[in-house]
C-alpha positions as CSV (number, residue, x, y, z in Angstrom):
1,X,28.6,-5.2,22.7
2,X,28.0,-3.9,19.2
3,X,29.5,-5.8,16.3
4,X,32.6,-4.3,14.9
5,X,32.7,-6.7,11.9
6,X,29.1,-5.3,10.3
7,X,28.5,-1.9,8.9
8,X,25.5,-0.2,7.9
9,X,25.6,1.8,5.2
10,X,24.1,4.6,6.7
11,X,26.3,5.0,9.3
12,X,27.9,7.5,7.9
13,X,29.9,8.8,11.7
14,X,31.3,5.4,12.2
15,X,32.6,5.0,8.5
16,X,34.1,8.4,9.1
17,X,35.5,8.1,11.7
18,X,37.6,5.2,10.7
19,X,38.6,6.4,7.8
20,X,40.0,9.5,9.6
21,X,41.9,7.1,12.0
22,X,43.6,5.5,9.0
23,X,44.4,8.8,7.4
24,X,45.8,9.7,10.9
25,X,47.8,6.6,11.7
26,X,49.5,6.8,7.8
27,X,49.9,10.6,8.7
28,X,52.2,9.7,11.5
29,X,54.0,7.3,9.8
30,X,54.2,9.3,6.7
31,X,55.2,12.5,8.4
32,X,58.6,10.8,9.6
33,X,59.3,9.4,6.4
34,X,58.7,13.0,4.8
35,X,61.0,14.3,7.3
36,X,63.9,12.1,6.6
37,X,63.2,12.6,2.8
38,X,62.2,9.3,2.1
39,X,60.7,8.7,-1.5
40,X,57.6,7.1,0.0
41,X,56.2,10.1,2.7
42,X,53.1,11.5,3.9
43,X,51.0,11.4,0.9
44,X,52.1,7.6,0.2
45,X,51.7,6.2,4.0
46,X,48.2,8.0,4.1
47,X,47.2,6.7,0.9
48,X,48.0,3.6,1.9
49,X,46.3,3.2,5.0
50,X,43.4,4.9,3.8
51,X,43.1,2.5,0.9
52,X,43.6,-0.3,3.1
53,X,40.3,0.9,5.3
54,X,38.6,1.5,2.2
55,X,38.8,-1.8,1.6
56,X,38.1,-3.6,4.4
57,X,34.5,-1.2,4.8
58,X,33.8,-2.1,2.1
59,X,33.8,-6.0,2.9
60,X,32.4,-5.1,6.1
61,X,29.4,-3.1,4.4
62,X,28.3,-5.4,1.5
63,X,27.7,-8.0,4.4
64,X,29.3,-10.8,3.0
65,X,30.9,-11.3,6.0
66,X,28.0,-13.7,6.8
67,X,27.6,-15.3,3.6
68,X,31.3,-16.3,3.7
69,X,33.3,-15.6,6.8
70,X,36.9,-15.9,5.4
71,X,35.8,-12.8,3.0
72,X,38.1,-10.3,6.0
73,X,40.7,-12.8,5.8
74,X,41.1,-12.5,1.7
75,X,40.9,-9.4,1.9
76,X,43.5,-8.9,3.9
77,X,45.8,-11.7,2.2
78,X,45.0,-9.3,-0.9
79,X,46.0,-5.7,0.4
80,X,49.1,-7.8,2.0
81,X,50.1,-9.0,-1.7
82,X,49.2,-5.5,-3.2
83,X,51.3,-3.5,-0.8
84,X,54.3,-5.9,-1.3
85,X,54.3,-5.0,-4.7
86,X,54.4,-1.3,-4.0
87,X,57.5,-2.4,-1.0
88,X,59.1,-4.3,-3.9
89,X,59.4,-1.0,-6.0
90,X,60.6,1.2,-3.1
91,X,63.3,-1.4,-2.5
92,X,64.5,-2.4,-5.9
93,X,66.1,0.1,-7.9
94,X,67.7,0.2,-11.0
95,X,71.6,0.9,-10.8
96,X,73.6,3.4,-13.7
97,X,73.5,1.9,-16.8
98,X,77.1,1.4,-16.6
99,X,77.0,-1.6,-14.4
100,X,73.6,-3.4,-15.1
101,X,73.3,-4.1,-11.8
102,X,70.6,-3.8,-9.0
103,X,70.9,-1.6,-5.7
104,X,68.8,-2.6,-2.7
105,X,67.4,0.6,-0.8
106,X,64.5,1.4,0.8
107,X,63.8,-2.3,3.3
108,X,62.6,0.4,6.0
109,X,60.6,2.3,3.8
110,X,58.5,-0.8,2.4
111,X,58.5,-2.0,5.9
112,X,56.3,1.2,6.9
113,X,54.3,1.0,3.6
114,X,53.4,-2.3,4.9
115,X,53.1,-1.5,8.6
116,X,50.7,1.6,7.3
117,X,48.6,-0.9,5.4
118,X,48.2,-3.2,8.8
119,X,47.2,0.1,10.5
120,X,44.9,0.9,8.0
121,X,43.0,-2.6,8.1
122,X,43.2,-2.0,12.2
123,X,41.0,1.2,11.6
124,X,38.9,-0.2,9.2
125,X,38.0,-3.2,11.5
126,X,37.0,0.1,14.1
127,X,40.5,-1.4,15.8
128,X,41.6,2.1,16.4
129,X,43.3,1.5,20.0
130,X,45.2,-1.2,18.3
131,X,46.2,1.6,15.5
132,X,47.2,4.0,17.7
133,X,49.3,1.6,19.9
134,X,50.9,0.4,16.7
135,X,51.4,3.8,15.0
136,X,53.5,5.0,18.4
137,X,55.6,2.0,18.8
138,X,56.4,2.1,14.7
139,X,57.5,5.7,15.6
140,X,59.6,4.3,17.9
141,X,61.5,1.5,15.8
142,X,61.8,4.0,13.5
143,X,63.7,7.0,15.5
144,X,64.3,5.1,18.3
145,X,66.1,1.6,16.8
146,X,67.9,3.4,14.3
147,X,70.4,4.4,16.7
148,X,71.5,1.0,17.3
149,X,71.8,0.5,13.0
C-alpha cells in the first residue's frame, strides 16, 4: 500500500488530481450557496478548498512529514484558524449607522467555508472518498435540514 502522507514532486497526475478533487468538492458546496445567493459562493468555497490542498501538498511534498510528524497536524490547526477568520467576516456584519449595533448573519455560510476547508485538506491528504462522502452529506444538511429550521 502506497503512502498517502509523501509526495514526490514529480508526480505531477497525483498532485493534480487532488487538487481537481478539492476544486470539485468546493464546487459542490459553492454551487448551492451561489444558488441561494449567498455572499460566499462558488468562487469562495472553491478557493477555499483549493487553498486548503495547496497547503497540505505542500507539507506533504517538502517531506518534513518525517523530520517532524506533527507538521500535518499544524497545518491543519493553521487553515482551521485562517478559515475562522474568513467565517467570522461572513457572520459579523456591521448594522446602519443609526443603531451602532451588530447583526449576526451568515452561521451557515461560515459553517460551509469551514466544511470546504476540511474537504479540501481530505483531498489534499489523496482522502478523496472521504471528500466526496462529505461533500454529498453537507449537500444534504444544507437543502435537506433546512426544512426543519
Amino acid at each position: 500500500m502506497p503512502n498517502t502522507y509523501y509526495l514526490a514532486t514529480n508526480d505531477w497526475l497525483n498532485i493534480s488530481f487532488r487538487l481537481c478533487i478539492a476544486l470539485f468538492i468546493g464546487a459542490i458546496i459553492g454551487l448551492d450557496r451561489e444558488i441561494r445567493n449567498k455572499p460566499a459562493g462558488l468562487r469562495t468555497h472553491m478557493l477555499v478548498s483549493f487553498g486548503s490542498a495547496i497547503f497540505i501538498l505542500i507539507i506533504m511534498q517538502t517531506g518534513q512529514l518525517q523530520d517532524s510528524p506533527d507538521a500535518l497536524s499544524r497545518v491543519i490547526q493553521g487553515i482551521a484558524t485562517g478559515v475562522g477568520f474568513l467565517g467570522a467576516g461572513e457572520i459579523v456584519r456591521q448594522s446602519p449607522q443609526e443603531s451602532q449595533r451588530f447583526k449576526i448573519h451568515g452561521l451557515t455560510s461560515a459553517a460551509a467555508i469551514w466544511v470546504s476547508a476540511a474537504l479540501g485538506i481530505a483531498a489534499g491528504c489523496g482522502l478523496w472518498q472521504l471528500g466526496l462522502i462529505s461533500s454529498g452529506l453537507t449537500l444534504i444538511v444544507l437543502n435537506v435540514f433546512k426544512r426543519f429550521e
